[in-house]
C-alpha positions in Angstrom: 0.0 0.0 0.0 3.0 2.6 0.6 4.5 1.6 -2.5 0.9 2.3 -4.5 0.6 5.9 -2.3 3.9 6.8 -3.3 3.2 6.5 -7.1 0.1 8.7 -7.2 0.1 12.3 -6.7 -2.7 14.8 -7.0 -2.5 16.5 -10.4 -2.7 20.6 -10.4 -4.0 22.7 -13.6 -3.2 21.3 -17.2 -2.7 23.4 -19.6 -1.9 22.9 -23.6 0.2 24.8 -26.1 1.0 24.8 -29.5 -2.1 23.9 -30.8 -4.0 25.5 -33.9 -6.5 23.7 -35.5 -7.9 21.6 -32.3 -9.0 23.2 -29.2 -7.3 22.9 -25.7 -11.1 20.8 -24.5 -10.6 18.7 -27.2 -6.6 17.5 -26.6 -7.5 16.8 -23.0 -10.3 14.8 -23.8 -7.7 12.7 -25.7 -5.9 12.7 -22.8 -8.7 11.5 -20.0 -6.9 13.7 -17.8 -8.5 15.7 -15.6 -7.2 19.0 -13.5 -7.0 18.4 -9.7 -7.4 14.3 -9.8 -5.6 12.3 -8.4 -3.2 9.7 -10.7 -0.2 7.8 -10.8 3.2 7.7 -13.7 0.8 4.8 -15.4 -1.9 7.0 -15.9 0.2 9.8 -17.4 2.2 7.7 -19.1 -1.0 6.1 -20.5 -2.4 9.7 -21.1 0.9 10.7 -23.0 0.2 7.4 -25.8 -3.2 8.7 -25.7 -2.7 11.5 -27.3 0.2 10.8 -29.6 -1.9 7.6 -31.1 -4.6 9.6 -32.6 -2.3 10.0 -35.3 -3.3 14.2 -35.5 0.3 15.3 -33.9 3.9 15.1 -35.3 4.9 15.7 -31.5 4.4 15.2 -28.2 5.8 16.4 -24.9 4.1 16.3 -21.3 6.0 18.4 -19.2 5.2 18.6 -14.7 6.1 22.1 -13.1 5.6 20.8 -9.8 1.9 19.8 -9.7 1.2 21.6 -12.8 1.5 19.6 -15.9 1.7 21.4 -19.8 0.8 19.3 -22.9 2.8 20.7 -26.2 1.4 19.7 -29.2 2.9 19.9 -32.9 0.0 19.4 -35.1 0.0 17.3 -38.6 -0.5 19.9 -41.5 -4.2 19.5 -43.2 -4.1 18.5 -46.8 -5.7 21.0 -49.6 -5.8 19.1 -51.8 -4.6 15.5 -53.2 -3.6 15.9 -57.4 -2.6 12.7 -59.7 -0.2 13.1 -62.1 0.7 10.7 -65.2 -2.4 7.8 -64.5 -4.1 7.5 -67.6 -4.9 3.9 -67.2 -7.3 5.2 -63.8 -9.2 7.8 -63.2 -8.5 11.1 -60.6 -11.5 9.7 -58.8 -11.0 5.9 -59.2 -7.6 5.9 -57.7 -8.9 8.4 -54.8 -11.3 5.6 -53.9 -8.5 3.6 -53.3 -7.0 6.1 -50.8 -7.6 7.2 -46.7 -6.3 10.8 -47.7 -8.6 13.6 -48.7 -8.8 17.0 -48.7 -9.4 18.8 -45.5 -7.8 15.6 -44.0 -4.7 15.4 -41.6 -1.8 14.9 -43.1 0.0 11.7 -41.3 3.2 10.1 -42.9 1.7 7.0 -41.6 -1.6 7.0 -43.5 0.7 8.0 -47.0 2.6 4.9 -46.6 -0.2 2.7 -46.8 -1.6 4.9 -49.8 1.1 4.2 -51.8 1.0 0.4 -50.8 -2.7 1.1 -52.0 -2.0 2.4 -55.3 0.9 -0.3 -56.0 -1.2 -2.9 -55.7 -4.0 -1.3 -57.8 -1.4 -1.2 -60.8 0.2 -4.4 -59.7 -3.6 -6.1 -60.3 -3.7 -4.7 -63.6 -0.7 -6.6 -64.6 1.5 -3.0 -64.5 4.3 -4.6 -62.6 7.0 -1.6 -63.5 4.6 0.6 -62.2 6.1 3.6 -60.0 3.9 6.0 -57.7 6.1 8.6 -56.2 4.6 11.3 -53.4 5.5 14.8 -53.2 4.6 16.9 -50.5 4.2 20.8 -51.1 4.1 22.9 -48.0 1.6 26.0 -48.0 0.7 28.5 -45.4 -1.6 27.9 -42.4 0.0 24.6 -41.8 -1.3 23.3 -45.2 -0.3 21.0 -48.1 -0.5 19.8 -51.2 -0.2 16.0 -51.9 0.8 15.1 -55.1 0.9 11.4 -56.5 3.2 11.6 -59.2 2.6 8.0 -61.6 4.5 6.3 -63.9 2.2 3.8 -65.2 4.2 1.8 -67.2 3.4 -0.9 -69.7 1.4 -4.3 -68.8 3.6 -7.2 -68.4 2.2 -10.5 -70.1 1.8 -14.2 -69.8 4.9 -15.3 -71.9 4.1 -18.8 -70.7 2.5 -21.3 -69.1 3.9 -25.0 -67.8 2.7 -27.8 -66.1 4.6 -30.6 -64.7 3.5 -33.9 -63.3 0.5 -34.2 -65.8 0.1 -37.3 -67.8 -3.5 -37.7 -68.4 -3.9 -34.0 -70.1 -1.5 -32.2 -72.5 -0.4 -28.9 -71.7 -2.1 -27.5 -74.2 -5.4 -28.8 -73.0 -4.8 -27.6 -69.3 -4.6 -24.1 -70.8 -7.4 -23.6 -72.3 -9.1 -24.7 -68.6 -7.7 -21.7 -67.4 -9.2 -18.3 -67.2 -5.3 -17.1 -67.6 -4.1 -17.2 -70.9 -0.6 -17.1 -73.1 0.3 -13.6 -74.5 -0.9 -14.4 -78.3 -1.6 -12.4 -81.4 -5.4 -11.8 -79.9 -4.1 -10.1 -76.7 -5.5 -6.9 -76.9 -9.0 -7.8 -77.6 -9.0 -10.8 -74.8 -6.6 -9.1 -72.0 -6.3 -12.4 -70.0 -3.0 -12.7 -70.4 -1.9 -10.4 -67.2 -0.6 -11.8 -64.4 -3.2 -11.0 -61.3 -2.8 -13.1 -57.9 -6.5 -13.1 -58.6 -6.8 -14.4 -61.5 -4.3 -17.5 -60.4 -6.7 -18.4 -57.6 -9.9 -18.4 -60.2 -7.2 -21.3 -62.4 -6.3 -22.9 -59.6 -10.2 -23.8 -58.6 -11.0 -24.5 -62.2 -7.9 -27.1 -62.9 -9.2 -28.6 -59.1 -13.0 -29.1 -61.3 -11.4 -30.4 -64.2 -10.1 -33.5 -62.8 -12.4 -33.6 -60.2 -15.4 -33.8 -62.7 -13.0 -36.5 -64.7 -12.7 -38.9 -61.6 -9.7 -37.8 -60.7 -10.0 -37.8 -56.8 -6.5 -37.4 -55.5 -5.7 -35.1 -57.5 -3.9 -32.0 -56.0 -1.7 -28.9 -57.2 1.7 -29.0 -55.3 2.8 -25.8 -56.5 2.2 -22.6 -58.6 5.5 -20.8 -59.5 5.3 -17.8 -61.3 8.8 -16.5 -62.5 9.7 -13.0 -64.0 11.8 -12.6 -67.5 15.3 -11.1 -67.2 13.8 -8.6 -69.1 10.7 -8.0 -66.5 8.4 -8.2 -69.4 7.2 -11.2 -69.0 6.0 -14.0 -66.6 6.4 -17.5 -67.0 3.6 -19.4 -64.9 4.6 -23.4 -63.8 1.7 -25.3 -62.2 3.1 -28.5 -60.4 0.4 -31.2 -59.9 -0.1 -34.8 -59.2 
C-alpha cells in the first residue's frame, strides 16, 4: 500500500500549447486527464500514448512544473488538396477511392505509406508490374499541403508462358485452355487475360481442381504454382506443379 501511495500524486491545472486547429477541450479529452485528480506515472504515461496515437500530432511532450502539468502539441498539417499526375490507365476519382487521404484531412506520414501500398497494388492487379507512384509533398501557409501522387504507369507485363509438370493424363495444351489465364498471343488486346493477377491465379487454380475432379480424378492435388519474371521484367512465365 506505501508503495501504490507513493506512485500517485494529485494533479494541479493542465494546460496545452501549440495547438492550432484543435482546441485545448478537445486534446485533454484525448488525454482523459483531468485537473485536480488524483493519478499515478501509469496514468500519465498512459495519457501521453493517448494523445500521440490519434495519429493528429507530429509531436508530443508532457511536461510537470511541480503539480502543474503542460501538454505541447505539434500538429499534422491539413491537406488541400490531393492531385494525380501521369495515370491515364485510372481515373482522378478511381484511384482516390483507393485512398484514406482527402482534402481537408490530416496529413500523417503513416496513412501515405499505406496509400502508396494502396495504389501499387491497384497497378500491380492490372498486370503493370514496373509501375512507379512517387509522393510529393508541397508545404503552403496555415500549416497546409499539397499532396501530389506523381505515376509512372508503365506498360502491362504479359503471360509469356504457361507449364505444367506432373500431368500425364492431359496435354499442356489442353490444361490451358481450362484456365481463365491465358498465353500472350496475337489476340491479346481484344481478350486481356494474359496479365498476371494473384486473382486471377486463384480463379485457375479452382478451375484445374473441377477439371479433374469432374473426370474422376480424386486425388488429385496442385503441389505448387510458380510464377517467374523474365530477365527482361516483361514477361512472366507461370509453372503449375500437380499430381
Amino acid at each position: 500500500p506505501s508503495a501504490v501511495i507513493a506512485n500517485t500524486f494529485k494533479l494541479g491545472s493542465i494546460s496545452v500549447e501549440g495547438n492550432n486547429r484543435l482546441s485545448d477541450e478537445a486534446i485533454l479529452n484525448y488525454s482523459r486527464l483531468k485537473p485536480n485528480a488524483t493519478i499515478s506515472s501509469e496514468d500519465l504515461n498512459s495519457a501521453y500514448n493517448k494523445v500521440l496515437d490519434t495519429g493528429l500530432f507530429k509531436d508530443v511532450v508532457f511536461k510537470q512544473d511541480g503539480r502543474n502539468l503542460t501538454i505541447t502539441v505539434q500538429e499534422y498539417p491539413t491537406v488541400n488538396e490531393v492531385v494525380f499526375e501521369g495515370n491515364k490507365k485510372f481515373t482522378d476519382e478511381k484511384l482516390s477511392s483507393f485512398i484514406a487521404t482527402k482534402s481537408n484531412f490530416v496529413f500523417n506520414p503513416v496513412s501515405l505509406e499505406e496509400d502508396l501500398t494502396a495504389l501499387q497494388t491497384v497497378y500491380k492487379n492490372s498486370g503493370r508490374f514496373s509501375a512507379r507512384v512517387q509522393p510529393k509533398v508541397i508545404n503552403l501557409s496555415n500549416n497546409r499541403v499539397d499532396l501530389i501522387f506523381e505515376i509512372y504507369e508503365g506498360s502491362v507485363v504479359e503471360i509469356e508462358k504457361i507449364n505444367f509438370v506432373g500431368n500425364r493424363e492431359f496435354s499442356d495444351g489442353r490444361l490451358r485452355r481450362v484456365l481463365s489465364s491465358k498465353q500472350a498471343g496475337l489476340l491479346r488486346k481484344i481478350i486481356m487475360r494474359d496479365t498476371l493477377i494473384e486473382e486471377k491465379i486463384s480463379l485457375d487454380k479452382r478451375l484445374l481442381l473441377d477439371f479433374y475432379r469432374s473426370r474422376g480424378f480424386a486425388d488429385f492435388k496442385i503441389n505448387d504454382v510458380n510464377t517467374e519474371l523474365s530477365e527482361e521484367k516483361d514477361g512472366f512465365f507461370i509453372t503449375y506443379n500437380i499430381t
